[in-house]
C-alpha positions in Angstrom: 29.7 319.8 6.9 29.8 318.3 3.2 30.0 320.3 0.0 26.5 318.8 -0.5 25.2 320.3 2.6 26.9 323.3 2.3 25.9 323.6 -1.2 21.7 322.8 -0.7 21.7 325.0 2.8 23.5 327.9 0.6 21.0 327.6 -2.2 17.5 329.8 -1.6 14.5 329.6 -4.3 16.3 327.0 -7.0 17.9 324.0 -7.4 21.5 323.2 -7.3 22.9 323.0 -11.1 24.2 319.3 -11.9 25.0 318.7 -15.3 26.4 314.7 -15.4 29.3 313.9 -18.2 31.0 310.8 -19.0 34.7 310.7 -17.9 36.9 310.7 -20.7 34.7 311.2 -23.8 35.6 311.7 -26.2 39.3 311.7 -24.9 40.8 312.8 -21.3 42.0 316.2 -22.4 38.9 316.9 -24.2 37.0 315.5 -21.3 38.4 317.9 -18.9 37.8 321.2 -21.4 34.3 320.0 -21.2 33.9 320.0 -17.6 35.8 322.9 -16.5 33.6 324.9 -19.3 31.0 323.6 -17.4 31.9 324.7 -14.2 32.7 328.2 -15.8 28.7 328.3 -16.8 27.6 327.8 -13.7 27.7 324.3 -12.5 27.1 324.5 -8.7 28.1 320.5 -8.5 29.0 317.6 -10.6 28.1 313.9 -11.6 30.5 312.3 -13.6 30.2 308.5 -14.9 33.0 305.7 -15.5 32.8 304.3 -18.9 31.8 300.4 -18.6 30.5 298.1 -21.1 27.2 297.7 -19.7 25.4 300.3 -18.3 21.7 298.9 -17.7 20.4 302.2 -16.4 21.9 303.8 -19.2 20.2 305.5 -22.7 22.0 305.6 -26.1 23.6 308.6 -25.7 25.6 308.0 -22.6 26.2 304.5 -23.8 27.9 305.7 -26.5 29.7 307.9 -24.6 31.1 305.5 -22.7 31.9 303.7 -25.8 33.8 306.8 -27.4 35.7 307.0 -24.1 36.6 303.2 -23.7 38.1 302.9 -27.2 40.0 305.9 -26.0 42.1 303.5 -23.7 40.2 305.6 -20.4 40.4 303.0 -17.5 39.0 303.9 -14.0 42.5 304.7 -13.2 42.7 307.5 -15.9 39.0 308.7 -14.3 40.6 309.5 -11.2 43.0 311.5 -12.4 41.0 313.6 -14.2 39.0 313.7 -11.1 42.3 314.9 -9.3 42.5 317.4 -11.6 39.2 319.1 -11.2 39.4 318.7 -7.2 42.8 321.2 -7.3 41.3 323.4 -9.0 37.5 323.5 -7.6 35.8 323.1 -4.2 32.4 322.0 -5.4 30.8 319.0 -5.0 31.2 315.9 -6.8 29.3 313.3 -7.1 30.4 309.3 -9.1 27.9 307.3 -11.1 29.9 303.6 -10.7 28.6 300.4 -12.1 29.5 297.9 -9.6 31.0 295.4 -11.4 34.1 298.3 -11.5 33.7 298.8 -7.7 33.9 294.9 -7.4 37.3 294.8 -9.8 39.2 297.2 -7.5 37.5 295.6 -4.5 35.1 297.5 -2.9 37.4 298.9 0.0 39.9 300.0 -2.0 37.6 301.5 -4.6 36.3 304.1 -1.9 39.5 304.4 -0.3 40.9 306.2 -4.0 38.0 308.0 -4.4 38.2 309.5 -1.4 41.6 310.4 -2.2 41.0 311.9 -5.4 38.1 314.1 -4.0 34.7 312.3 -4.7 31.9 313.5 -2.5 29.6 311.2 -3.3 29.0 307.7 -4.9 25.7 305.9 -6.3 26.0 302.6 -7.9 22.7 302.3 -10.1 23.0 298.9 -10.1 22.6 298.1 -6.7 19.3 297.7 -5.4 18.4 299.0 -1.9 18.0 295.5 -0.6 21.9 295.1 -1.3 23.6 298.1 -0.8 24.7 297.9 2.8 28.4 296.7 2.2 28.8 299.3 0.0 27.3 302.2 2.1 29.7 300.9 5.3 32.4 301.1 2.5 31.7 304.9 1.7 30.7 305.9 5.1 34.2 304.4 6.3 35.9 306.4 4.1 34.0 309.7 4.4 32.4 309.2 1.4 28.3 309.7 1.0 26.0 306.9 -0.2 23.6 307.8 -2.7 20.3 305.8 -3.6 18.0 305.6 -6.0 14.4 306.3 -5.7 12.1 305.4 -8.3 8.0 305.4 -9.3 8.1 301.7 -8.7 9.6 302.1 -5.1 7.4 300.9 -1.9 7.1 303.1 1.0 9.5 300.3 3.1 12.1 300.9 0.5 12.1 305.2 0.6 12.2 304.1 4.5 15.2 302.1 3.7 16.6 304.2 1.5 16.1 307.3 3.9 18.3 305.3 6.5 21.1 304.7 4.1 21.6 307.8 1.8 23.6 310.9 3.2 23.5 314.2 1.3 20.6 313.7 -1.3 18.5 311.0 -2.4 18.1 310.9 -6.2 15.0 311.3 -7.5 14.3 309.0 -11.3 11.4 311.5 -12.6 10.4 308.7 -15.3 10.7 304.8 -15.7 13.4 303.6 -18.1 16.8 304.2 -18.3 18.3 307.9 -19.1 17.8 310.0 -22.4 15.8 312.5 -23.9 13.1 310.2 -25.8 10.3 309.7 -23.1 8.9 312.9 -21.0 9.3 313.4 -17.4 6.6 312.4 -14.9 6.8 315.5 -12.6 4.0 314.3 -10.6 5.1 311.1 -10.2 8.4 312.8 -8.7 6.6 315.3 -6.6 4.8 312.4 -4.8 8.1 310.6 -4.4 9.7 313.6 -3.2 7.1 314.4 -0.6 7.1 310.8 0.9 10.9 311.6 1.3 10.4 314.4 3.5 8.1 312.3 5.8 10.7 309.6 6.2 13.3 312.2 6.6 15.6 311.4 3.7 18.3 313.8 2.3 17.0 316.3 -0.1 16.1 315.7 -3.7 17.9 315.7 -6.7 15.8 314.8 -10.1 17.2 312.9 -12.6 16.3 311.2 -15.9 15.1 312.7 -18.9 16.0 316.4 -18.0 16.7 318.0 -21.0 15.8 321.8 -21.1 15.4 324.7 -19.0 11.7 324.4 -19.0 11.7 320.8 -17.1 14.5 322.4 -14.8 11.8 324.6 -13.7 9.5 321.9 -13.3 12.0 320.0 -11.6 12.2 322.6 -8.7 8.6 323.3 -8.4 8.0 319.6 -7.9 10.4 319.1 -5.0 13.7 319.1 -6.5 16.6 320.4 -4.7 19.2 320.0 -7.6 18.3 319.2 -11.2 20.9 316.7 -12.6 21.0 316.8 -16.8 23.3 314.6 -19.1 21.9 313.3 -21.9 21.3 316.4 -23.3 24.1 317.8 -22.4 26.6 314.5 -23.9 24.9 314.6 -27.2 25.3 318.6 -27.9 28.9 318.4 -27.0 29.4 315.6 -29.1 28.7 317.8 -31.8 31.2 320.0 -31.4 34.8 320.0 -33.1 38.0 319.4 -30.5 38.6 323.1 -30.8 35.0 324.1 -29.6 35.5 322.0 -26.6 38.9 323.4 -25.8 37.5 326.9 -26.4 34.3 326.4 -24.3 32.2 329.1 -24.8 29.2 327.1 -26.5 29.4 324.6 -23.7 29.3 327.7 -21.5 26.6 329.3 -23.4 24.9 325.2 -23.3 25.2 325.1 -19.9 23.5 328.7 -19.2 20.4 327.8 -21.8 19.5 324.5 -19.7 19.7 326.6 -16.6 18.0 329.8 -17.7 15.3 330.2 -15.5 16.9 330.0 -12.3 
């Protein structure tokens, strides 16, 4: 069984904790600090994204991100190994947020075949529509890796059908239109129908995404369908507030981490 199955069939009356950070922002030590303090606070799985210099699905905030990280010299090479490092130490999930022109530059074989090795769960490519993502859920599948999809409000019944048939371990769930960041509310209703019509099709359960950004959403999240709650916007710009030392220390990322999740 995956971690992601393990982890959803573990988890009774809540969603699974994601919080998504940018690999190697603002630098690759710091990067780490922030993610093992979130682990430490209760993450029950992770999303982490490559830096690239276009990320369509993206909001400011990650953008940037990925900007601070890039000018930091962090290549997809060096967001492995940070990767690698987590995986020795922790047995939760991970999931990678990949832009495909990076899965493309590797080639797409070989891409799946090191994140397999460096102990990536799960991969969604944003960027890929449903309609041409079967070359790259053969790739993951080959290499024991799940495929993740995205479902959104503007997806027809055939594509949840299509995407049901390709995702393994959860389907996410975008709770809004537009790309990610804290500037436009969720559409919890919106997600709930989506979620449901996932069910009927038999998908893998839902994880909400998009515009999560406190612990009051969270618990919106969960009563509309959600199965994990993924939040990063929120969660990118507070950090990047905080001095080097903060990070390294990692209580208020702690403490962070525990406020977004309060009510479960």
């Amino acid at each position: 069984m995956s971690r992601f199955k393990r982890l959803f069939n573990n988890i009774q009356q809540r969603p699974a904790k994601i919080p998504f950070l940018m690999l190697g922002d603002p630098n690759p030590e710091l990067s780490l600090a922030a993610i093992n303090a979130l682990i430490q606070g209760g993450a029950d799985a992770l999303e982490l994204g490559f830096p690239f210099s276009d990320p369509i699905a993206d909001g400011p905030i990650i953008q940037q991100a990925a900007s601070r990280a890039s000018k930091q010299g962090v290549t997809t090479s060096c967001c492995f190994d940070i990767i690698k490092k987590i995986r020795e130490r922790y047995d939760l999930p991970i999931g990678l947020l990949v832009y495909a022109n990076l899965v493309f530059y590797q080639g797409t074989d070989a891409f799946y075949q090191t994140a397999h090795a460096a102990g990536i769960d799960a991969i969604l490519i944003p960027d890929v529509p449903v309609q041409e993502a079967l070359p790259f859920v053969q790739a993951a599948k080959q290499h024991h890796i799940s495929p993740i999809l995205m479902a959104t409000p503007s997806c027809s019944e055939q594509t949840l059908l299509e995407l049901a048939q390709y995702c393994e371990d959860y389907t996410y769930v975008v709770t809004r239109s537009g790309v990610t960041g804290n500037t436009q509310q969720c559409k919890f209703d919106e997600a709930r129908a989506i979620a449901l019509k996932l069910t009927t099709v038999n998908a893998p359960p839902a994880v909400f995404g998009f515009g999560i950004q406190s612990a009051l959403d969270v618990q919106k999240a969960y009563m509309a369908g959600a199965k994990g709650v993924i939040i990063g916007s929120t969660l990118i710009h507070t950090i990047a507030q905080m001095t080097p030392q903060e990070i390294l220390d990692g209580s208020k990322i702690i403490a962070l981490m525990q406020s977004l999740y309060q009510k479960l």
